[in-house]
Steps between C-alpha positions, in 0.01 A plus 500: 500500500859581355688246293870459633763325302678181698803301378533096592766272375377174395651167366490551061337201437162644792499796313464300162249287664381778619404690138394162333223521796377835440493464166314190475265657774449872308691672753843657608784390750417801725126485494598129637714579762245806609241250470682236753615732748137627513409117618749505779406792615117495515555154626686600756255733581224268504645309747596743769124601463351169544764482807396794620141383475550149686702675762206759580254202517726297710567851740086465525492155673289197502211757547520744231229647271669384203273258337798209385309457213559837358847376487588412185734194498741713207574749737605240737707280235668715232558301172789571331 
């Protein structure tokens, strides 16, 4: 996968905050950011799947072949 350069303005004092953070944690600024966007996205992602997967059991009916105990009660509640 290609790197692409990406410009944000934010407040001075969040991007101080910002490189205090990474430094203190062994990291950069951008490998944060990369890091958080990652999150949102695969949680995102998570969720339309375990959507998805209650919405295909519920299409079934009271009298599917989906044993409810294969259901895992993650997919059904997505922590944060």
């Amino acid at each position: 996968m290609g790197l692409r350069n990406i410009t944000f303005s934010l407040p001075a004092d969040l991007i101080r905050q910002a490189k205090v953070y990474a430094a203190e944690h062994d990291t950069t600024v951008n490998a944060l950011i990369r890091e958080l966007l990652q999150e949102k996205v695969d949680a995102e992602a998570r969720a339309r799947a375990a959507v998805e997967r209650f919405l295909a059991i519920a299409e079934a009916g009271p009298y599917s072949s989906i044993d409810p105990g294969s259901i895992r009660r993650e997919d059904l509640h997505e922590r944060w």
